[in-house]
C-alpha positions in Angstrom: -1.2 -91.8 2.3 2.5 -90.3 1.2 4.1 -93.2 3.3 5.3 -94.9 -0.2 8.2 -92.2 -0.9 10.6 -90.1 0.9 9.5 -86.7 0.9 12.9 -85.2 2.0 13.2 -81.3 1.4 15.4 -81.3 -1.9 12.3 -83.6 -3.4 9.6 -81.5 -2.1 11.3 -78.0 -3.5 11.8 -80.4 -7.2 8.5 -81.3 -7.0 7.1 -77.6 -5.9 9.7 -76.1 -9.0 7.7 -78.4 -11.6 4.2 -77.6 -9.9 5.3 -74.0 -10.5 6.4 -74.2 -14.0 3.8 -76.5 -14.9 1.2 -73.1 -13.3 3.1 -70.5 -15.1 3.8 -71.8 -18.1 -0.1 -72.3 -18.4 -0.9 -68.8 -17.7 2.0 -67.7 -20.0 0.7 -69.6 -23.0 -3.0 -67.8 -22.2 -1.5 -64.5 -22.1 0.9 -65.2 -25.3 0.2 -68.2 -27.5 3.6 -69.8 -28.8 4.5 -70.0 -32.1 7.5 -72.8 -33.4 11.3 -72.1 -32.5 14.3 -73.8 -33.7 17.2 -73.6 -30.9 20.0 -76.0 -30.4 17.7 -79.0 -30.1 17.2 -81.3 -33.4 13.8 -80.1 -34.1 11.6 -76.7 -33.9 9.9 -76.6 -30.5 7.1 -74.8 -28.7 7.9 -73.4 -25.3 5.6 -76.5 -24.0 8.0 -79.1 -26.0 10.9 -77.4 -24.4 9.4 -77.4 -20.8 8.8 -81.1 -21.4 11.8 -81.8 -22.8 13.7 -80.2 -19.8 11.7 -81.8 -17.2 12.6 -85.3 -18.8 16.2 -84.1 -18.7 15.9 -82.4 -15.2 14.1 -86.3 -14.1 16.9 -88.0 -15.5 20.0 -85.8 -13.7 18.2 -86.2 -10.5 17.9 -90.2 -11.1 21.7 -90.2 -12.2 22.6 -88.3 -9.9 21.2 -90.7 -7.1 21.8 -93.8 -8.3 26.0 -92.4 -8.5 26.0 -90.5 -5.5 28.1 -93.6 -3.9 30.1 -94.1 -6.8 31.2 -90.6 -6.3 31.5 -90.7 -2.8 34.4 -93.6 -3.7 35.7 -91.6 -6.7 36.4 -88.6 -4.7 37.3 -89.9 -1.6 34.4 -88.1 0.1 33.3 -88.9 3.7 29.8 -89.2 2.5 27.5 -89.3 -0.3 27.0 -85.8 -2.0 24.2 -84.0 -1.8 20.7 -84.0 -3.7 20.7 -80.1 -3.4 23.8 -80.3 -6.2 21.4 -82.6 -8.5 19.0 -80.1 -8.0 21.0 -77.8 -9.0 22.2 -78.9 -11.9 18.9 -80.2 -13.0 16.9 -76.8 -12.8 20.4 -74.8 -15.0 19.8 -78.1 -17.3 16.4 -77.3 -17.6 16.4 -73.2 -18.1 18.9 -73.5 -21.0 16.6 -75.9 -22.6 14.0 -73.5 -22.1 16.3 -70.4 -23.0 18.4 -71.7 -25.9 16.5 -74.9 -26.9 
């Protein structure tokens, strides 16, 4: 049924992160509706916007980061490819100062 994608563990802890925001972000709003923030982005922003908005940005790293793993394998004269932990990485620090400062 999950044959069509590679369900290695760096995408199965992404996709678990997202399930979890996605769960506690709902229960946070219940508990304490949002009201309209302006941060660094262009425009005022829930903490829903801002969730979005860093999950599109955390999406995008990881696809980046994928599609130039070999270009910086070459770059840096590494023996291999670098890891998807590192996207990963960078994609949920991305996606907390959205959250935080955005």
């Amino acid at each position: 049924m999950l044959n069509w994608m590679v369900w290695t563990t760096p995408v199965a802890v992404f996709f678990t992160c997202i399930g979890l925001m996605l769960a506690g972000m709902t229960v946070w709003e219940i508990k304490q509706p949002t009201t309209l923030r302006k941060g660094f982005l262009p425009l005022a922003t829930t903490r829903g916007d801002r969730l979005f908005i860093g999950l599109l940005a955390a999406a995008y790293i990881n696809l980046a980061f994928v599609g130039l793993a070999r270009k910086l394998a070459e770059w840096f004269s590494l023996t291999q490819e670098p890891s998807v932990w590192i996207s990963l990485v960078i994609s949920m620090a991305v996606l907390a100062l959205i959250m935080r400062r955005g």
